[in-house]
Structure formats: structure tokens, C-alpha cells
TORKOL-4160 file (C-alpha; in steps of 0.2 Angstrom, whole numbers, padded with zeros to 4 digits, m for minus):
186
<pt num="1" X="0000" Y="0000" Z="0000"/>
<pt num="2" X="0006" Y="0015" Z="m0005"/>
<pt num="3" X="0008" Y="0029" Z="0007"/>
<pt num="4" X="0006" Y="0049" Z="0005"/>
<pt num="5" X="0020" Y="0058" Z="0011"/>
<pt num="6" X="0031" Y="0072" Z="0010"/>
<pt num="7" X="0033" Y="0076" Z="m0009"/>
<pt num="8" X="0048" Y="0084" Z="m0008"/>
<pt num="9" X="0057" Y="0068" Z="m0002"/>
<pt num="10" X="0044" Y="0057" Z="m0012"/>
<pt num="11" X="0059" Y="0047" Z="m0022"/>
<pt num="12" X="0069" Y="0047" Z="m0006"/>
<pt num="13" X="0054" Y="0039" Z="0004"/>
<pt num="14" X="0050" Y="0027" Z="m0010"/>
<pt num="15" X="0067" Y="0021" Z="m0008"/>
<pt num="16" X="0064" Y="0018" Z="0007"/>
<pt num="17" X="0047" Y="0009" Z="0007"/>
<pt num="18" X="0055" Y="m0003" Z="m0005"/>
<pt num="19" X="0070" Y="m0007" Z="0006"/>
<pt num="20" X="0059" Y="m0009" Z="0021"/>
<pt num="21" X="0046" Y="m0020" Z="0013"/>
<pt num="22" X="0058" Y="m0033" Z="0004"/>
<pt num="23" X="0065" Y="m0035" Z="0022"/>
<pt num="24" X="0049" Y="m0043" Z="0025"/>
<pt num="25" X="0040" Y="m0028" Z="0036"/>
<pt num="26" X="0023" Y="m0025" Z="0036"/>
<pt num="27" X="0019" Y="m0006" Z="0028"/>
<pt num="28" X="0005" Y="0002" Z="0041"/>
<pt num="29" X="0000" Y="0019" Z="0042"/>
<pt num="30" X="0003" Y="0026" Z="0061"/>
<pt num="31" X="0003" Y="0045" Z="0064"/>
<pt num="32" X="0002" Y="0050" Z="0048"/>
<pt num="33" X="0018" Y="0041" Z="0043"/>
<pt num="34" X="0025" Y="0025" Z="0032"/>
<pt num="35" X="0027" Y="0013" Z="0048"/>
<pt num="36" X="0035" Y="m0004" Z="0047"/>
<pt num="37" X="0029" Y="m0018" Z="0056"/>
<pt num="38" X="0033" Y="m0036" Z="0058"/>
<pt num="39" X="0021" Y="m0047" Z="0068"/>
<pt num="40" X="0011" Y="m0030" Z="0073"/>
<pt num="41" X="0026" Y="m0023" Z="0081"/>
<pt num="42" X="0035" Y="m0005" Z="0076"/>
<pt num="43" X="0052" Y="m0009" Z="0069"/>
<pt num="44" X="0053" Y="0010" Z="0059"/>
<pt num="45" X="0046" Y="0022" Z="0052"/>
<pt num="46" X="0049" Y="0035" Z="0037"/>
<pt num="47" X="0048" Y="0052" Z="0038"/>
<pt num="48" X="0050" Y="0068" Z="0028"/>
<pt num="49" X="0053" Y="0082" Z="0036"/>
<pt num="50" X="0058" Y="0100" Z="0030"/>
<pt num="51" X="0077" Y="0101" Z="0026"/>
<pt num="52" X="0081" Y="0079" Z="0025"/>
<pt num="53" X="0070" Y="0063" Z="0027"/>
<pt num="54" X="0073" Y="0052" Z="0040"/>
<pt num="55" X="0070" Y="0033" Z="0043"/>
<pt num="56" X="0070" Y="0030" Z="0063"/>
<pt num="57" X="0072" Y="0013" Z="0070"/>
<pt num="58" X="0061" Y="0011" Z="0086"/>
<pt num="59" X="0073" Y="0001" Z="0096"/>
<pt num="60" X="0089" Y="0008" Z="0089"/>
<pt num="61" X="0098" Y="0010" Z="0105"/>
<pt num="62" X="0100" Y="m0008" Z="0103"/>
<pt num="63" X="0109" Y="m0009" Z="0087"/>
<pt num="64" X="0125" Y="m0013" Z="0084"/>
<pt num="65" X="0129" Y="0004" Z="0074"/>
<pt num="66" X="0149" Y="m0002" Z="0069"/>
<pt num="67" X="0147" Y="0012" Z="0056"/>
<pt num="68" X="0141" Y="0026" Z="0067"/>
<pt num="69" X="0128" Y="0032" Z="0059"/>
<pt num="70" X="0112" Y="0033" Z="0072"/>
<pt num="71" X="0106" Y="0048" Z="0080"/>
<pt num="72" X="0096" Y="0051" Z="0094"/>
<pt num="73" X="0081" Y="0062" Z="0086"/>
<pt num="74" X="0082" Y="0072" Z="0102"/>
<pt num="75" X="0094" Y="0074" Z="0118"/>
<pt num="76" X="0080" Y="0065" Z="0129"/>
<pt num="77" X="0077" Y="0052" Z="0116"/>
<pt num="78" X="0081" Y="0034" Z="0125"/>
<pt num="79" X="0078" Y="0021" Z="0113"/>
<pt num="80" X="0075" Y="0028" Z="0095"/>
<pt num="81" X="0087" Y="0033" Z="0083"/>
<pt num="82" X="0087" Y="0037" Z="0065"/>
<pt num="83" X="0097" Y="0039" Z="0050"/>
<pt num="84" X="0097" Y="0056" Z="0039"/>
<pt num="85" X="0096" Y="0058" Z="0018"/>
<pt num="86" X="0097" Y="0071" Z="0008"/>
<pt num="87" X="0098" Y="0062" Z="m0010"/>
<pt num="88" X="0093" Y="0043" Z="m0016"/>
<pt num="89" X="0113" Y="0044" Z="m0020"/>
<pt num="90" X="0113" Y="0042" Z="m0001"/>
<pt num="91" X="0100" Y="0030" Z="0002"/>
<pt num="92" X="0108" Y="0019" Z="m0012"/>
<pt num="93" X="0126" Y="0019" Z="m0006"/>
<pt num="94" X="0121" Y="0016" Z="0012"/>
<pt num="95" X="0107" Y="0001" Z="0005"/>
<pt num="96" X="0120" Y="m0014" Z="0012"/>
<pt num="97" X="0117" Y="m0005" Z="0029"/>
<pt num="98" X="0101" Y="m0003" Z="0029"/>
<pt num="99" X="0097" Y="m0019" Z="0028"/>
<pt num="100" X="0109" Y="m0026" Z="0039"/>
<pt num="101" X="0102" Y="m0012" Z="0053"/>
<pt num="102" X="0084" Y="m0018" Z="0049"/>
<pt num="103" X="0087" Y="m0036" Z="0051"/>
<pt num="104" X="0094" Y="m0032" Z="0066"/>
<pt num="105" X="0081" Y="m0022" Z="0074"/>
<pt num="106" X="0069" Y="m0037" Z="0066"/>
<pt num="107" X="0079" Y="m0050" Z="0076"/>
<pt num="108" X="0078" Y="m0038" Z="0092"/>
<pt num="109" X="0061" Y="m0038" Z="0092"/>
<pt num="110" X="0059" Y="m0058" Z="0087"/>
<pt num="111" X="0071" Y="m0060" Z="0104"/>
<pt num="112" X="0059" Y="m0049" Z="0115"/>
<pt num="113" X="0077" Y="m0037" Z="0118"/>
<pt num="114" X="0068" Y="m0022" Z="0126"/>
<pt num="115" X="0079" Y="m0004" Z="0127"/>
<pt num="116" X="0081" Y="m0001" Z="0147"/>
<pt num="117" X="0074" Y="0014" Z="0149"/>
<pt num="118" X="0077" Y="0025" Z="0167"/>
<pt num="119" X="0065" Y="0028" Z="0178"/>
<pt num="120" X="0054" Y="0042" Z="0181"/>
<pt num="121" X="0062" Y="0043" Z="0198"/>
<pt num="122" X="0078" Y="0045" Z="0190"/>
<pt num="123" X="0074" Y="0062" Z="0182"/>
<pt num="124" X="0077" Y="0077" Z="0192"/>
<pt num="125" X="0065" Y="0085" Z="0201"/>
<pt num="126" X="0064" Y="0105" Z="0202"/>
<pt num="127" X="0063" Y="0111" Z="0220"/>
<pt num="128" X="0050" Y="0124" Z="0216"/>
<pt num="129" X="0040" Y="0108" Z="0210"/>
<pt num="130" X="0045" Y="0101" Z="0227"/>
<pt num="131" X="0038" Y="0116" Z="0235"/>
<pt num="132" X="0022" Y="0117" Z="0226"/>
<pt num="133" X="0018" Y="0100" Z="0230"/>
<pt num="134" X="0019" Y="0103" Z="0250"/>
<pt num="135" X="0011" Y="0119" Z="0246"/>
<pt num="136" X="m0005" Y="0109" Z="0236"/>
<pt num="137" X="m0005" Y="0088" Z="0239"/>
<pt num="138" X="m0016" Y="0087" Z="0230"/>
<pt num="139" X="m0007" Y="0094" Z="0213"/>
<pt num="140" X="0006" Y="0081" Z="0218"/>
<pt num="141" X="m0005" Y="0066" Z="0218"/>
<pt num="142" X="m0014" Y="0069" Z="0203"/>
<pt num="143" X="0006" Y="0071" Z="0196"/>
<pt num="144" X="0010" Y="0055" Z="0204"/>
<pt num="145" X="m0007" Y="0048" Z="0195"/>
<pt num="146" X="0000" Y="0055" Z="0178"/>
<pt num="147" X="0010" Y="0040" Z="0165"/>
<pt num="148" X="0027" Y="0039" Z="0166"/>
<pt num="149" X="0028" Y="0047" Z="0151"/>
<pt num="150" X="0017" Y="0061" Z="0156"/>
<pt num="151" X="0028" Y="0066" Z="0170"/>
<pt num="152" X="0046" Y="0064" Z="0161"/>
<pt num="153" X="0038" Y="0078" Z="0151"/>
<pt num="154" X="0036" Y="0088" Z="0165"/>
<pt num="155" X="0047" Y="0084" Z="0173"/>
<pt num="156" X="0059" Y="0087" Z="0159"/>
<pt num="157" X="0051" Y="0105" Z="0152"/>
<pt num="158" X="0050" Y="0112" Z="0173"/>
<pt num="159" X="0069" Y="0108" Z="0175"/>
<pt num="160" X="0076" Y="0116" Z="0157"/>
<pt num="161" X="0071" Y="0134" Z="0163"/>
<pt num="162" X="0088" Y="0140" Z="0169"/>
<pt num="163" X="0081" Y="0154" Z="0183"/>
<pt num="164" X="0069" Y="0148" Z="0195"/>
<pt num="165" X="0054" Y="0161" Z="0192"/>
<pt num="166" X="0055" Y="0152" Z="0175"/>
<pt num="167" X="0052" Y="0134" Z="0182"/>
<pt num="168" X="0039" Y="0142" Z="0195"/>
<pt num="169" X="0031" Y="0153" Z="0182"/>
<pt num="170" X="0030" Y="0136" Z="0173"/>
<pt num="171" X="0023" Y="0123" Z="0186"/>
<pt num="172" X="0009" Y="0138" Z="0188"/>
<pt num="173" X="0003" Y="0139" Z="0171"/>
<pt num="174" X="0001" Y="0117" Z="0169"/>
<pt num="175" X="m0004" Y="0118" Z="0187"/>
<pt num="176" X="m0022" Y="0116" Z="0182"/>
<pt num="177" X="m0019" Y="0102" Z="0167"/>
<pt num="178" X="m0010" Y="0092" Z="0178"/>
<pt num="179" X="m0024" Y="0092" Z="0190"/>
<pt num="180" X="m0034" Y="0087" Z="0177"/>
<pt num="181" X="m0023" Y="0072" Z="0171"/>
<pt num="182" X="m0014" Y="0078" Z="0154"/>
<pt num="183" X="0001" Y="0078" Z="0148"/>
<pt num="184" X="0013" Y="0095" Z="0144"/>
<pt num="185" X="0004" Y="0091" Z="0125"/>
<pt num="186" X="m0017" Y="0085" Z="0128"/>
């Protein structure tokens, strides 16, 4: 099936496609994208962005990587990592790779290998969101209440701010969302 993407990376997504499919993935449309399955389970996915187009393994922290070329998408990311192109001259020179790197991350998945991720616990925790919790329990069970994810988010935005009015400033304005249970992004 094909899928609609990007058109200014369509040859560079349709190389793609092509190289992911006769690894013997399953093509499935998830958040709008070219994902690749196998046995229902997210191996990668395409995507075509503004200045490149990328194809991001979901467990790529386990790979091997010998040559180097993974990159975390962002500086939180834990387990995903992808691979940039500018050209199909790219995609075609780095083909051997590519398929090595996706039969890998296919045998990850067929052993069950799962990335270790750290714990929520082990994220700091911003004083001022210490102190707004004694100051209102009940923001800090309906925090406690959130996903994991939910509150790495928080977690995470709260402690960038460098000055401390910022992260206060901050936990004020989401007070309210998170005493209604979302995320930074609901």
C-alpha cells in the first residue's frame, strides 16, 4: 500500500518503502507516517521532514551501529534513533546497511530485547515543583497519578528553565492540566 508523504522527499521515501518492505516488514499507516511492522510490532518508520528525510528505528539504541551512523532524534530520546538523507545517491550507497540495521532491529524484536529505559524517579525533580507540592497535595497526587511518560515531560520542560521564576512561572501555568490528568501536549 502505497503511502502519501512528503513530496519533496517522495523518491527518497519510496526508496525507502522498497527497502523496508523486501526486508519482509509489514507497511501500516501510524501518525500519519509510512510505519513498518513485523508481527504488529514497530520496527521504523519513514519520515520527511523539511530540510532531510529520515527513517527511525524504534529500538535503535540496541543496534550494533559499527558504522556510526544513528542519531538520537532528540537529547532526551532513549531508545529511538534514525538515520538522515538528503539524496537517493545516499539511500543507495548506504542500501548494504540498511538492511543489515533492519534485520537487526527485526531479530531484536523476534528476541523480545527491550531498550532499558530510566525511571521516572531517576529524572530530576525541580525544588519549586518540590515546594508546590507541600504547598498543594493534591497537585502532587494527581502528578503521581500521571503515565510515566506524562511526567518525564514535565518533569523534563519544569527543570530546562535556567532561573527559577521560570520553572515556578511554569509549574503555575500546567498547574491546572495536571490536576486534570494531561500531559505537557493534551
Amino acid at each position: 500500500m502505497a503511502m502519501k508523504q512528503t513530496i519533496q522527499w517522495h523518491e527518497e521515501i519510496e526508496q525507502l518503502r522498497t527497502i523496508l518492505l523486501s526486508s519482509g516488514l509489514t507497511e501500516e499507516r501510524k501518525w500519519g507516517k509510512a510505519c513498518f511492522t513485523w508481527q504488529g510490532k514497530n520496527i521504523a518508520i519513514v519520515v520527511g521532514l523539511k530540510a532531510s528525510c529520515k527513517l527511525l528505528f524504534f529500538k535503535g539504541a540496541l543496534l550494533k551501529d559499527a558504522k556510526g551512523l544513528l542519531d538520537k532524534p532528540g537529547q532526551h530520546t532513549q531508545a529511538g534513533r534514525w538515520l538522515t538523507f538528503t539524496s537517493t545517491q545516499e539511500i543507495t550507497k548506504l542500501k548494504p546497511t540498511l538492511k543489515t540495521y533492519i534485520q537487526e532491529a527485526i531479530a531484536a524484536e523476534k528476541s523480545g530485547l527491550k531498550v532499558t529505559l530510566k525511571k521516572t524517579s531517576e529524572f530530576p525533580m525541580p525544588a519549586e515543583l518540590r515546594k508546590k507540592f507541600k504547598q498543594l497535595p493534591a497537585l502532587k497526587k494527581a502528578f503521581t497519578a500521571l503515565t510515566p511518560g506524562r511526567q518525564r515531560a514535565y518533569l523534563l520542560y519544569f527543570s530546562s528553565a535556567k532561573q527559577s521564576t521560570t520553572r515556578e512561572s511554569r509549574i503555575e501555568k500546567y498547574k491546572q492540566q495536571i490536576l486534570a490528568g494531561k500531559g505537557l501536549n493534551d
